[in-house]
N, C-alpha and C positions, 0 to 999 in steps of 0.2 A: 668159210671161217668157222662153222659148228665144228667139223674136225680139229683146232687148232684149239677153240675155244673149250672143249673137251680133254684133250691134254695138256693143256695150262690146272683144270678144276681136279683133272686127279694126278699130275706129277707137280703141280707149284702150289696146290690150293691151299695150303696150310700144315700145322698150327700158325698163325700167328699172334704177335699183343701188337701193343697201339705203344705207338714210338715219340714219346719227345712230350705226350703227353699224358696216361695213365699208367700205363703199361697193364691195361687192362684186353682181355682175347680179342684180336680185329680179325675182320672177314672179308676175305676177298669178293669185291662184286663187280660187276659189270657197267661200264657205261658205254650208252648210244657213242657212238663215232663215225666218223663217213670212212666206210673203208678197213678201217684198224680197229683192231680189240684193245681195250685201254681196261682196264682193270683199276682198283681202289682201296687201299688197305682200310677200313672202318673199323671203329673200336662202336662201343654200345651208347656210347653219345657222340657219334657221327663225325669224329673227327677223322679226317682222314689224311694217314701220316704216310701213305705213299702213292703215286703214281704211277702203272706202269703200263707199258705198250708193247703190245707183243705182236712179231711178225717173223715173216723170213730176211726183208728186208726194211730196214728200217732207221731213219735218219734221226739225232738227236732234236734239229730242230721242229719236227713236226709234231713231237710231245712238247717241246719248250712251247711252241705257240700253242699247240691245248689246253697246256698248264696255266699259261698268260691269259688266255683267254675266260678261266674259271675264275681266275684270279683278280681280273679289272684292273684295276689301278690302286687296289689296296696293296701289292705287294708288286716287285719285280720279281720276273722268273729270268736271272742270265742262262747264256750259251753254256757257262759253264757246272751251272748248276744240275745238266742231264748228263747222267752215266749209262755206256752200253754193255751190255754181255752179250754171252753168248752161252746158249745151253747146247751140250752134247750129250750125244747120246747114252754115253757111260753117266754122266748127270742126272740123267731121266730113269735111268733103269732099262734102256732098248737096247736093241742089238747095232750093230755098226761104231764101233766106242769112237772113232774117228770121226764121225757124221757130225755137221752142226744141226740140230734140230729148229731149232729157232732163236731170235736173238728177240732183248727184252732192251727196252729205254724205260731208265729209272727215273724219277725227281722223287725225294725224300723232303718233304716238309721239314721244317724245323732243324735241319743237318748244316753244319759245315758253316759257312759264311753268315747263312739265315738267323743261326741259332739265337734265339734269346728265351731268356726266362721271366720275361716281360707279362703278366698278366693281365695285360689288355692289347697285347700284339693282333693281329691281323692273323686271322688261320681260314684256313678252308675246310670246310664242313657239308658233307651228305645228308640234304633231308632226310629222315626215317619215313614222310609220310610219301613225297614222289619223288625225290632218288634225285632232284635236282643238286650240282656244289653249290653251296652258298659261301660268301666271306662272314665272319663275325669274329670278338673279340675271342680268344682263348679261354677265357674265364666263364662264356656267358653258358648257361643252364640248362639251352631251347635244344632240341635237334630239329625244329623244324624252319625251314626258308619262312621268307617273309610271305610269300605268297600263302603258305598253309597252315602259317601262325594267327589270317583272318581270320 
């Protein structure tokens, strides 16, 4: 996975901004996964406006339960709410233009069906202090979980 995970951080790592609610620069990071490289768009108050999962092969619903999983019961994540791609190699910049290199399962926060402008909506949020998602309100001020906000 360090080879894969290395060409995601220099052909997908950025620029990015934070979607849906600053549109201040977010950063692609990493989270633990069994198995799968799941990456996390973060803006600089932790909100993080996308998910994604990179593999060769890879199923939308194994991100849909990640996503569900961070998520709790503050929010539903449907089937329909994961998008697949595919990256080639003319995409990347490599040689073989025909090649699929890897394919990428999306869920976008705040997109499509989700969307609201609600200021106390339910969001998913990236500790700054241990990298845990937390749920909280959209409006609230904290980047950190409750665990590190003792």
């Amino acid at each position: 996975m360090d080879d894969l995970t290395e060409l995601v951080r220099e052909k997908l790592g950025g620029p990015f901004h934070c979607y849906g609610h600053c549109h201040e620069p977010a950063e692609l990071k990493f989270l633990p996964s069994e198995g799968k490289l799941v990456g996390v768009l973060v803006c600089p108050s932790g909100y993080v406006s996308r998910f994604v999962m990179y593999g060769h092969e890879l199923d939308a619903e194994e991100l849909r339960s990640f996503v569900q999983r961070n998520a709790g019961s503050a929010m539903e994540v449907r089937e329909g709410d994961v998008r697949l791609a595919s990256r080639h190699a003319l995409d990347l910049g490599l040689e073989g233009a025909d090649r699929t290199v890897l394919r990428e399962a999306y869920w976008i926060q705040n997109y499509g069906r989700s969307k609201s402008s609600e200021p106390d909506r339910a969001a998913l949020f990236q500790c700054s202090r241990c990298g845990a998602v937390f749920v909280q309100p959209v409006s609230a001020k904290t980047s950190l979980c409750a665990s590190c906000a003792r």
